[in-house]
C-alpha atoms as one frame of an Amber mdcrd trajectory, in Angstrom:
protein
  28.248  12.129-144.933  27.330   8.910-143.425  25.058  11.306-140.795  22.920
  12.565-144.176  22.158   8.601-145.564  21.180   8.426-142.158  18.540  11.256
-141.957  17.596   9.920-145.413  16.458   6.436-144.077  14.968   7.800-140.981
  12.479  10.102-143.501  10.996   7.059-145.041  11.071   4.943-142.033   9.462
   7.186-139.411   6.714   8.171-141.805   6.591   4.355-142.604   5.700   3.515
-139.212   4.259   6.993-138.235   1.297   6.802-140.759  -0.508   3.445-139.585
  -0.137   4.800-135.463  -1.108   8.267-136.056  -4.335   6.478-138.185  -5.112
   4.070-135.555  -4.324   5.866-132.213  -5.299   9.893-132.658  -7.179   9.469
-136.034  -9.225   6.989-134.836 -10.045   9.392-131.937  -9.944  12.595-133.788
 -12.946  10.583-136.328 -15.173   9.779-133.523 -14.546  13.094-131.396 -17.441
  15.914-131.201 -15.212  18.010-133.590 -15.930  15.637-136.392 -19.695  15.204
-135.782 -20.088  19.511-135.559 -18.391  19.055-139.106 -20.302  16.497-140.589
 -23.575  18.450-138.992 -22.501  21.946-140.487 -21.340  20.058-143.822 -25.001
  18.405-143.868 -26.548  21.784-143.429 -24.787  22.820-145.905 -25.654  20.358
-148.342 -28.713  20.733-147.903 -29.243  24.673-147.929 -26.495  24.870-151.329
 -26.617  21.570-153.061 -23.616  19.164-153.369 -21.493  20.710-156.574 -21.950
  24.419-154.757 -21.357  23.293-151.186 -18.311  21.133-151.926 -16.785  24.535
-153.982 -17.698  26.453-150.838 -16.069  24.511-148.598 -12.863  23.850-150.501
 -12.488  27.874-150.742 -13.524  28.132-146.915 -10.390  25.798-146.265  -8.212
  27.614-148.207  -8.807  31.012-146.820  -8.473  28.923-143.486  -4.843  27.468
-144.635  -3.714  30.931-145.459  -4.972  32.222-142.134  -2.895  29.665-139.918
   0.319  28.774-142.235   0.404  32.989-142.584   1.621  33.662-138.771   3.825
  29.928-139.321   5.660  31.407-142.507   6.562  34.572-140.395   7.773  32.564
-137.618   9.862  30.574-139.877  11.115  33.764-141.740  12.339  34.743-138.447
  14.151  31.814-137.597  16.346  31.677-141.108  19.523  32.809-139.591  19.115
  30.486-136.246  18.339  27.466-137.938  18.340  27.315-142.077  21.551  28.823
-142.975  23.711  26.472-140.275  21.598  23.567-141.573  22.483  24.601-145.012
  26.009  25.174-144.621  26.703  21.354-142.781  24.585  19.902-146.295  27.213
  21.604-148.222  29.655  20.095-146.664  29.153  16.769-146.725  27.041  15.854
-150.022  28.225  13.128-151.994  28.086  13.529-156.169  26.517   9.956-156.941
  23.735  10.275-153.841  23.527  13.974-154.712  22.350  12.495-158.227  19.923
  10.144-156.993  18.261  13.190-154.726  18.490  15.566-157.810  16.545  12.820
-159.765  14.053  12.119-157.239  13.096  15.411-156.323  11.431  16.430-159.959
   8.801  14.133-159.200   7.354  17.500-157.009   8.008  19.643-159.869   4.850
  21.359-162.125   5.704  19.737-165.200   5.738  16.086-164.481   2.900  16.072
-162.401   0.708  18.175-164.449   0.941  14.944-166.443   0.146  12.703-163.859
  -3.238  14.736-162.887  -4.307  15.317-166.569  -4.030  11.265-167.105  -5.496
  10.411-163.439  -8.229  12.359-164.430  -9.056  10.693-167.510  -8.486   7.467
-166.148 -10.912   7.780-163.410 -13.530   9.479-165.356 -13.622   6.424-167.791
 -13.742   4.317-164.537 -16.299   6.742-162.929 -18.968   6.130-166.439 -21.956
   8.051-166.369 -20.496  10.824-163.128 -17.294  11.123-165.195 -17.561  14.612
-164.192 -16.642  14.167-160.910 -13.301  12.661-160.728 -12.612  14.790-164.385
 -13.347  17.683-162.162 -12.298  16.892-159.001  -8.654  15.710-159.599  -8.056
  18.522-161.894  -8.872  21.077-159.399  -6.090  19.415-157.298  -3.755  21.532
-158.868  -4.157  25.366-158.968  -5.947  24.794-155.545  -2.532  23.894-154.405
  -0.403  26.414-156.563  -2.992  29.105-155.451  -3.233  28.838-151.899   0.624
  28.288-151.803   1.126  30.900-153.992  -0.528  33.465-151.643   1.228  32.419
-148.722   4.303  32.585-150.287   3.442  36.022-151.228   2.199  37.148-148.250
   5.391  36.137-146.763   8.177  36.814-148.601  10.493  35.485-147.041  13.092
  35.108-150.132  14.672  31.658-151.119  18.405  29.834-150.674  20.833  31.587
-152.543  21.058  28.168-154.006  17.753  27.152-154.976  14.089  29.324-156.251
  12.253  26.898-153.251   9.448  29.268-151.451   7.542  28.941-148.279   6.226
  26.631-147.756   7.667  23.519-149.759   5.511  23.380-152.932   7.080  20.049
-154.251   6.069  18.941-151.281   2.190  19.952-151.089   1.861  19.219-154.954
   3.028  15.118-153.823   0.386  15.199-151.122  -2.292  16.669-153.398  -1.817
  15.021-156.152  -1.318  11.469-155.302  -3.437  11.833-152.400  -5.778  12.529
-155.005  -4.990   9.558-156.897  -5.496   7.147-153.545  -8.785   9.278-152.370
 -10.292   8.335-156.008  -9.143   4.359-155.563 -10.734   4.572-152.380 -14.153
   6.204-153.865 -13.869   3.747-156.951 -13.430  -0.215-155.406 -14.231  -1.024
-151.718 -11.555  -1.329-150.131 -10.733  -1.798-145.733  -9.878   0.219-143.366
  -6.331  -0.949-143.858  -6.017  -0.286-147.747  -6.876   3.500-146.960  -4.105
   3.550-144.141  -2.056   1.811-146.745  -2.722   4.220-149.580  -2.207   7.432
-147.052   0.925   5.836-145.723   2.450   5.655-148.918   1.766   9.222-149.814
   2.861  10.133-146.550   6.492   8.703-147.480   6.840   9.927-150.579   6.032
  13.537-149.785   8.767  13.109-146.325  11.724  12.061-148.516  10.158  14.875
-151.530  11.100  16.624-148.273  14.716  15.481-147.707  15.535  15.621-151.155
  14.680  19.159-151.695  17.056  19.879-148.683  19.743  17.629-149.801  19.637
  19.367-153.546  19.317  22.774-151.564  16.340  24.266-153.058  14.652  24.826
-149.799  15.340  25.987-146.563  14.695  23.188-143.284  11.724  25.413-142.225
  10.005  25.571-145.769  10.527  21.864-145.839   9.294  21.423-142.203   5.739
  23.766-142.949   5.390  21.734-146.329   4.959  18.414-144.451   2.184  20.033
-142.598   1.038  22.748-144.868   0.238  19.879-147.583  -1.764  16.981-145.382
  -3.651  20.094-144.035  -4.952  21.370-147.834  -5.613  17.781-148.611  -7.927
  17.188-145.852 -10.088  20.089-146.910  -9.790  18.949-150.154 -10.786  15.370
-149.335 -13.589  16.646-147.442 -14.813  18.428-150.562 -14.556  15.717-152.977
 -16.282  13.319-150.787 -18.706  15.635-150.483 -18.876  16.048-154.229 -19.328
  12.497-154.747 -21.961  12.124-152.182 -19.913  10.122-149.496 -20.057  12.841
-146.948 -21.699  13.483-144.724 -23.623  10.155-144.634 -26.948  10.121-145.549
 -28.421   9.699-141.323 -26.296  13.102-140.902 -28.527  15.135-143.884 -31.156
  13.384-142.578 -30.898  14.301-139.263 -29.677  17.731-139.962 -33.495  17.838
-142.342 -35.547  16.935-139.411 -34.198  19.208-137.123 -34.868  21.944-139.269
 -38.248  20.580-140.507 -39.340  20.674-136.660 -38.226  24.146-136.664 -40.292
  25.620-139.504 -37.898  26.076-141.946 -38.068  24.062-145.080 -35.014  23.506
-146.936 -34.459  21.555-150.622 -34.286  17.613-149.905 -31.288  16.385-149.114
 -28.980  14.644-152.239 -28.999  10.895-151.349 -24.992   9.225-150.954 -23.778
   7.441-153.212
């Protein structure tokens, strides 16, 4: 027993500390690395050839199919591995749950239900659309979609799957509860960091927080057995994945990506080439 309040510390405190290192060291890297800049270049083109509202919905479906494509081979590898590793891992939780902690987990672990944060994205929305004035549209829009992008994409994999649920919980592959956290509030911080200007370290802040939230989402759907270890393990990184497509698209949306030298650059290249394209949409 004492073993499980210890795995439930470690899942706030390793995120805790995980999130500003993994922003600093690798996602510093990953931002300035030539992956990035073919992005931004193909984003730009993009942009430019479709128009913001058409290229952002292209590229948000583009990720999904993407998702589906990679987490697809991960759910069957997990599928396989439900004897090996979720049914011992389920039988030592059973074991040693306590009734009053057991409470606590129950309780925490409906904040990654539908229901409650349905709520939370239909009064985010309005909130930042008031905020947001004359482009109310945007975060209206935006945050909205949040939702059945999530229950969609996860809905197909889980399909696609199949790979059944605890006898003691309806939890699919991968962790929904989990993914809906990440989208949604990471919805919620991507719009505070669109609306003020904020540092560097605010974002990391913001991501971090998200980041422990949707890891103890995570242990609490294993403690009140509603998923297996491996749907809870491919939720953590089935739901940052989505998100960053998703970010992507709403910054692109908005006009924040790619910068305006990118479409610029992207214009002139093509311009020397002969082909004229519609002008690029200036950032906001």
């Amino acid at each position: 027993m004492v073993l499980l309040y210890f795995i439930a510390a470690l899942s706030v405190i390793v995120p805790a500390v995980a999130g500003p290192l993994l922003a600093n060291g690798p996602g510093r890297r990953l931002a300035g690395g030539r992956l990035v800049a073919r992005t931004r270049e193909a984003v730009a083109g993009l942009v430019l050839t479709l128009g913001r509202p058409v290229a952002a919905l292209a590229f948000l479906l583009f990720w999904g199919a993407v998702i589906v494509a990679v987490f697809w081979p991960v759910g069957l590898l997990a599928h396989s591995l439900e004897n090996v590793i979720d049914w011992p891992v389920l039988l030592w939780i059973t074991d040693r749950r306590n009734p009053t902690f057991e409470d606590f987990n129950w309780f925490y672990t409906a904040l990654g239900d539908r229901d409650p944060l349905k709520k939370v994205v239909v009064a985010a929305a309005i909130v930042f659309a008031v905020l947001w004035r004359r482009r109310f549209w945007i975060p209206l829009v935006a945050i909205l979609v949040s939702f059945p992008f999530e229950q969609y994409v996860q809905a197909i994999l889980a399909g696609m799957v199949d790979r059944g649920h605890p006898p003691t919980g309806l939890g699919s592959y991968p962790s929904g509860g989990i993914a809906r956290i990440v989208m949604t509030f990471g919805a919620i911080a991507l719009f505070i960091a669109l609306t003020w200007k904020l540092s560097r370290r605010w974002h990391v802040v913001l991501g971090t927080v998200v980041f422990v939230m949707a890891a103890y989402e995570g242990y609490s759907r294993m403690y009140t057995q509603k998923h297996w270890l491996t749907d809870v393990i491919s939720g953590l990184t089935f739901g940052p994945a989505l998100f960053l497509g998703y970010a992507i698209a709403v910054c692109v949306l908005a006009g924040r990506y790619p910068g305006g030298t990118s479409v610029a650059k992207t214009a002139e290249v093509r311009e020397s080439s002969g082909d004229k394209q519609p002008e690029a949409v200036p950032a906001a």
